[in-house]
N, C-alpha and C positions, 0 to 999 in steps of 0.2 A: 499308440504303440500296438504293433501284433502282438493278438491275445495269447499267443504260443509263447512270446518274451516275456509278457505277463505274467503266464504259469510259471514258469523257469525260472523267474526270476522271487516270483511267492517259496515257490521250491527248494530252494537255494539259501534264500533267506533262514529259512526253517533250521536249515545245515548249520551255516553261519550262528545262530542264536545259540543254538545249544553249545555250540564251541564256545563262545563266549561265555556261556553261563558255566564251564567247566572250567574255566581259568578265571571266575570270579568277579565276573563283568557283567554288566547286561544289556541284552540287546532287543532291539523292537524295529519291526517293519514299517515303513510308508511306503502306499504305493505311487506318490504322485509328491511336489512342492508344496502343496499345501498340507495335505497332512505331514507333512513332516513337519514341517512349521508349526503346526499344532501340538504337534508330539513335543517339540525342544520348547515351546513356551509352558508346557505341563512340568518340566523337568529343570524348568528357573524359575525360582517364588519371586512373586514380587518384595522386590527391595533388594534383592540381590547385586551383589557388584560384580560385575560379567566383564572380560575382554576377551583376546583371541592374539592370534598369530594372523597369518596372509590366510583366511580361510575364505579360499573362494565361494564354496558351498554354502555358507552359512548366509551370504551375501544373493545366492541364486534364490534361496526358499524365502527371502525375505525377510527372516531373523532379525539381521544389525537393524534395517528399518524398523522393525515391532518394538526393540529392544532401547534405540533412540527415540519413539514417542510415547514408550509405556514408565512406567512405574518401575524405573531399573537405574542403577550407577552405571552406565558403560563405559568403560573407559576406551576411549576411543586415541590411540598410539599415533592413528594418523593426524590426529586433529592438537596433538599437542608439541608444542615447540620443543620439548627435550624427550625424544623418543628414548633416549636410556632410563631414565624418571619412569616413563610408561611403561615399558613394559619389564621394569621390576615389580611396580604393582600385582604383575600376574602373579606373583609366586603368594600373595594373601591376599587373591581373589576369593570369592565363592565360588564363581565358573569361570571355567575355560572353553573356550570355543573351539574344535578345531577339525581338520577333514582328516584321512588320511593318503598319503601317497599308493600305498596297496595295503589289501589283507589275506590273510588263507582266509579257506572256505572252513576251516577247524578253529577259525576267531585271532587267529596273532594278527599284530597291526605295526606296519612298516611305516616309516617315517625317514626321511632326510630333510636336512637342514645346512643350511649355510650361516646365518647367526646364531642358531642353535636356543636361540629364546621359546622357538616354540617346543622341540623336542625334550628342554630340561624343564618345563612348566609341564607338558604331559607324563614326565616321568616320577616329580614333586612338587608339589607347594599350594595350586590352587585346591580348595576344599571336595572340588568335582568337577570331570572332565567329559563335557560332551561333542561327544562326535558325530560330524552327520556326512556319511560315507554310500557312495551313489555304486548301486549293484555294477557295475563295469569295472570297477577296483579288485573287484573278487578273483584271486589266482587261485590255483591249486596245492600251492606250498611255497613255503618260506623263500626258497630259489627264483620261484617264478614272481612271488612278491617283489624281492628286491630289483629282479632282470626289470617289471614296470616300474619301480621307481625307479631307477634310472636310465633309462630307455624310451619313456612316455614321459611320466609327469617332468624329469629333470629339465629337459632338454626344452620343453615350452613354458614351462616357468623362467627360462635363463634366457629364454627369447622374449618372455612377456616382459623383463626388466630391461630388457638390453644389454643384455652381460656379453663380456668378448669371451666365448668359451666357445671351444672346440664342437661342446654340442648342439650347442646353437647356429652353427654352420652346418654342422651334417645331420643334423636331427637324432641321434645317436650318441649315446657316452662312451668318451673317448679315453675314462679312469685319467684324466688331465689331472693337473697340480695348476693349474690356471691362478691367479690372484682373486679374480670374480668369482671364482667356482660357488656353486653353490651347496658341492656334496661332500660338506666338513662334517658333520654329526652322523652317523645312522643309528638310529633304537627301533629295536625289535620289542615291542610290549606285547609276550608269551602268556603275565599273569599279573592282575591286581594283588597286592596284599590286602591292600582297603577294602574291605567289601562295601559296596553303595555310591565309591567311586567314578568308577567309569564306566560310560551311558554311550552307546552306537545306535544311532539312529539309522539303517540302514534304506535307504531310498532305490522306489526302483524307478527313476529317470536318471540320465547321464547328469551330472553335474561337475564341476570342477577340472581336474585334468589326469 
């Protein structure tokens, strides 16, 4: 990666951090997959019972792998025949896995959902929520947050499924009522109450969408 994106994005992070640390979060840079990987296996003790939502991210740094051959309960939603069984589980998990769709550079964290299992487990129930969100997600406020999720991530997540939705034809959100849609939920997480809760892993490679 250019060493100029490098800084920028060391930079940046710094922004990011302290936002988060003022709405009662906390955040920590990687600069690469692997240390981020390292960073999210410091921040699940072994024995823990860990699931997730569709996190693609957690899947790029190698996480679900670490996680499936280390000393962990994973509950793994894809692997079981009653996915509504699964991911009830998450609400008394330990950890929650998950990325985000966008963030401000002041630390709020944008999210949409279509079943909405991942955004109401980020909002309550697992014990602690870590996030591992790749510096390209970074807007400059709340507007510009939501305009990426649904403009970016909606629209290739709904092509990654195959969904018949407007924005998967134009690459663009079309504020459809589609039956597929996938942009039923939006939570804006401004502020933990928990303190010690929830953990951003902030990476500076692209990952996710």
């Amino acid at each position: 990666m250019n060493e100029n994106i490098v800084k920028r994005n060391e930079l940046l992070a710094a922004t990011v951090i302290k936002g988060l640390e003022s709405r009662n979060m906390s955040g920590y840079y990687a600069k690469d997959k692997a240390e981020a990987l390292r960073k999210a296996l410091e921040l699940i003790p072994q024995g823990s019972s860990v699931t997730m939502g569709g996190c693609m991210s957690a899947h790029e740094i190698g996480l679900v792998e670490a996680l499936k051959k280390g000393e962990y309960n994973f509950i793994d939603r894809d692997a079981e025949a009653d996915k509504r069984s699964a991911m009830l589980k998450a609400y008394d998990a330990d950890v929650f896995l998950s990325s985000a769709n966008a963030m401000t550079r002041d630390g709020v964290l944008v999210n949409i959902d279509g079943n909405s299992n991942r955004v109401s487990a980020i909002a309550q129930g697992p014990r602690k929520v870590v996030f591992i969100i790749s510096m390209n997600k970074v807007c400059d406020d709340v507007d510009g947050a939501m305009k990426r999720a649904r403009n970016v991530a909606a629209p290739i997540n709904a092509q990654r499924f195959g969904l018949n939705t407007p924005c998967s034809k134009t690459g663009t959100c079309m504020d459809c009522k589609s039956p597929d849609t996938i942009c039923c939920q939006f939570l804006i997480t401004r502020y933990s109450r928990h303190k010690d809760r929830i953990h951003v892993i902030l990476v500076g490679e692209d990952l996710g969408f």
